[in-house]
Each structure stands twice: as structure tokens, then as C-alpha cells.
N, C-alpha and C positions, 0 to 999 in steps of 0.2 A: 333649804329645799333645793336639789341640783333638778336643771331642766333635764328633759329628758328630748332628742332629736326623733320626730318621727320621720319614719322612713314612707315613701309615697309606695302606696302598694300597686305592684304591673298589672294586677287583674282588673284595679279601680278603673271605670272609663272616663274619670274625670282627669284622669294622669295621662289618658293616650295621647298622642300628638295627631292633629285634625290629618286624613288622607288627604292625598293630593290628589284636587281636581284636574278632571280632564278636558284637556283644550278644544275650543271652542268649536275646530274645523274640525276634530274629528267627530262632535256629537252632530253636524252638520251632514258629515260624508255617510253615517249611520243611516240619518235620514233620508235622504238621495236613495241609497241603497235598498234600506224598505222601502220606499215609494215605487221603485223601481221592482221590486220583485213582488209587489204585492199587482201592479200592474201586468205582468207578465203570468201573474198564478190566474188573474182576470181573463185573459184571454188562453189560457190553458186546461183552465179549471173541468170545463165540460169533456176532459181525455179523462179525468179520474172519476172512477165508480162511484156511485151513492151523492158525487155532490153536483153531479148537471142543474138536481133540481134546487140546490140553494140559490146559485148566481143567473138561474133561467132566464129568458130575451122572450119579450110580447114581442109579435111582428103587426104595424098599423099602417094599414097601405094609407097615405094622403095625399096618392094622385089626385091633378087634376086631372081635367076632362081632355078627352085627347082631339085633337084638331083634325081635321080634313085639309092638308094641302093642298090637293090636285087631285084631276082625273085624266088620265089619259086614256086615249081610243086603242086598245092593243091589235093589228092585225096583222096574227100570225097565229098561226096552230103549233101549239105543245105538244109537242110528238114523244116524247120523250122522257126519262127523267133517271137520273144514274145515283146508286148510294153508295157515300166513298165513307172511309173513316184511317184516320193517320194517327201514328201515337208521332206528338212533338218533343224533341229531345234540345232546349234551346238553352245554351250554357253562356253567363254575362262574367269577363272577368276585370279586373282593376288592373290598370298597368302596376309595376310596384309591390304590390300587398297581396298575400294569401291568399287563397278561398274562404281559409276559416276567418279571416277578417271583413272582407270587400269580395263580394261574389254573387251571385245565384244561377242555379242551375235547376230547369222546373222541366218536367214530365206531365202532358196534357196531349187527353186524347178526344180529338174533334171529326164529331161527326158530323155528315150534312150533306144535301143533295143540289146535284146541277141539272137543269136541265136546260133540253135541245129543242129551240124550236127552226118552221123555218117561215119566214116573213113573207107573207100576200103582199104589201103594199106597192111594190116595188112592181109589182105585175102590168105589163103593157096588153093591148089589145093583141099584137103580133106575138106576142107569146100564149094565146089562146084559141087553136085554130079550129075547125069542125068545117067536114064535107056538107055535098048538097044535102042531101037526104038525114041528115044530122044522126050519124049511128058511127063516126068515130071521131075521135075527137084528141088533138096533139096538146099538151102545156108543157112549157120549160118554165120551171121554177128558179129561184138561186138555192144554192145549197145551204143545207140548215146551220143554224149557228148553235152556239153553247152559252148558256144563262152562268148570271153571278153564282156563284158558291154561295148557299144558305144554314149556315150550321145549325145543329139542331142542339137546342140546349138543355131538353131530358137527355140528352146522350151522349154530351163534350162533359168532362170534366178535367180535374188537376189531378195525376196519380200522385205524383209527390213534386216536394219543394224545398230545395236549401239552401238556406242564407246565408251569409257571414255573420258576422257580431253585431257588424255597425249598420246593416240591412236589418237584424229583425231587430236593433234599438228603434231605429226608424220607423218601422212599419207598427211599431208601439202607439206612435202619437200620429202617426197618419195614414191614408189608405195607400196603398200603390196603385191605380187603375193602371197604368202603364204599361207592368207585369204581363195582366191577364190580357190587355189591348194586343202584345206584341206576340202570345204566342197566340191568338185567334186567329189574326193577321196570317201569321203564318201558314197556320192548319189552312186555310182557306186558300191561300197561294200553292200548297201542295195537292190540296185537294183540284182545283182546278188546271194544273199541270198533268194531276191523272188521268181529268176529264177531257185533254187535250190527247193523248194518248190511247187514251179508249175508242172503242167503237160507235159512244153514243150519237154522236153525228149521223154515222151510217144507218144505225138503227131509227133514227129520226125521221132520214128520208125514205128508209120502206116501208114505216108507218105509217105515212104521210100520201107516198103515192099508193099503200092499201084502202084509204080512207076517201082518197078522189075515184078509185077506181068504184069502190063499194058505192060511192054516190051519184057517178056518171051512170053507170050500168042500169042502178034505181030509177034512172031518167028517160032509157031508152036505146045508151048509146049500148053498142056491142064491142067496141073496139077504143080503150084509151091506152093511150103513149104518157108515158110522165116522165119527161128527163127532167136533167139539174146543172144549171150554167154556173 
């Protein structure tokens, strides 16, 4: 009896030779990768139609109670009150590095009102003068002032915003308060620069002395004076 050689057939899969495994860093960088872009569809997710309502957000206010600091006695009459709104154009760049890497550049438009008052407290007796017969009557006030900028936050918002690479990786795992801090800042800085140039002042103190005259007259006098030192 002659043997016979059998030959290993290629289709057999007991004849394949095992694939080669893939190294350890790169099923590693895989995951990085997904983790990372499943993170990023997280916070993007609610721009694509039909799935806002898969990944939805409850909102659970658990303020506490809110405190009373202080009271203060304010005397001065609000004469006044002006509404400004600025679109903020405020661009951050890296020494070195691109925009598309290291940057932002944010577009926000704040709105918010100042007002004008002008201050009683300050008032002397000799700043308040009146004849025998008490029917006219002199005051010098000081000139009215202009109030903090108060934004208003039904009506500021972000138009847009663009980050580098390594800003929206960042902004992945943490908030930036900083961002929104710096352009409010601003908007408010502008805004009360406009209020510095405006009229409101002036328009404070006509209201102002409209409102002593309206209340002297109501008293008997016929004749009041109202400057502003």
C-alpha cells in the first residue's frame, strides 16, 4: 500500500494562519475617540430634527431661600431712565496658534437700561429759600447723576460663537463662565459710555424741576426758581 500525501485544502479554516492582532494603543485611541464624539453629539444633539426629544434636560430649580442683606434709605428722585442696546463684537486670540486652534470670537447683544437720578440728601437749608408771604420760592439742587447699567436678560443674548479646537475640547468637560462674564462686562461698559453722552442727565433735571414746580404751585407758591450747582 503506497501512502498517499494529503495536501491542506486553502478554503479549510483550520489551515488559515490566526490574523494579526491589533495593538493595544490603538483599540485604546479608538476609545478616547468614541468617548469623545459621543460627548460632543451630547451636547449637539438638540440642532438635529426628530432627536431633541431622545436626549431632553428636566430643569429642577434648588434654590435656596434668598437672603436680605441690607436696606438702604435712598434720597433721591429717579427722574429718568434711558434704553440702550449694543451688539458686542469681542475677539480672544493665542499668541502663536491659529484661530482654528486657540481663539474665540463671540457676538452678543446686550440690552439694558440707566437711569438718572438727582440726589436730595445733599441739600442745605440755604439752598432752600422762600419770601415773606411764602408765594415764591428759590432751590439749587446738584446736578443729576446717571445709575449703574442694568442689563436686561429677556433681551441680551449670544448671536454667535467660535472656538478653536482646544476651546470647544475644553468647554466639553467644563463651563466657561468667564466668556459670558467678559462680554456683559462689556456690553455694560458701552452701554454706560452711551449713557454718558446722551441727554439723560439733562432730561433728568427738567423732570425733576417739572415735578417741584408741579408740587410747589399745589402748595400755594406762584413763583419757583430751580437751578443746578
Amino acid at each position: 500500500m503506497t501512502s498517499t500525501d494529503v495536501q491542506p485544502d486553502p478554503e479549510d479554516d483550520r489551515y488559515r494562519a490566526p490574523a494579526p492582532r491589533a495593538p493595544r494603543w490603538r483599540k485604546a485611541l479608538i476609545a478616547v475617540v468614541a468617548v469623545l464624539a459621543l460627548l460632543f453629539l451630547g451636547t449637539r444633539i438638540h440642532l438635529l430634527p426628530g432627536f431633541g426629544g431622545l436626549f431632553g434636560e428636566e430643569s429642577h430649580d434648588r434654590t435656596g431661600p434668598t437672603l436680605l442683606r441690607s436696606i438702604q434709605d435712598l434720597n433721591r428722585y429717579e427722574a429718568a431712565e434711558g434704553d440702550f442696546q449694543v451688539v458686542v463684537d469681542l475677539q480672544k486670540d493665542a499668541r502663536f496658534l491659529p484661530d482654528a486652534i486657540r481663539g474665540t470670537r463671540t457676538l452678543y447683544v446686550g440690552a439694558g437700561t440707566v437711569g438718572s437720578y438727582v440726589d436730595f440728601s445733599g441739600i442745605g437749608k440755604d439752598d432752600v429759600t422762600t419770601n415773606a408771604d411764602r408765594t415764591s420760592a428759590t432751590i439749587r439742587l446738584p446736578h443729576a447723576r446717571l445709575g449703574k447699567p442694568a442689563l436686561d436678560p429677556d433681551h441680551s443674548y449670544t448671536v454667535d460663537k467660535q472656538r478653536g479646537l482646544l476651546d470647544r475640547l475644553g468647554d466639553l468637560f467644563s463651563g466657561n463662565p468667564d466668556s459670558e462674564q467678559a462680554v456683559t462686562k462689556l456690553a455694560a461698559r458701552h452701554i454706560e459710555a452711551a449713557a454718558k453722552d446722551s441727554e439723560l442727565a439733562k432730561r433728568a433735571e427738567t423732570n425733576t424741576t417739572a415735578m417741584l414746580q408741579g408740587l410747589l404751585h399745589s402748595l400755594g407758591f406762584t413763583t419757583v426758581s430751580v437751578s443746578y450747582r
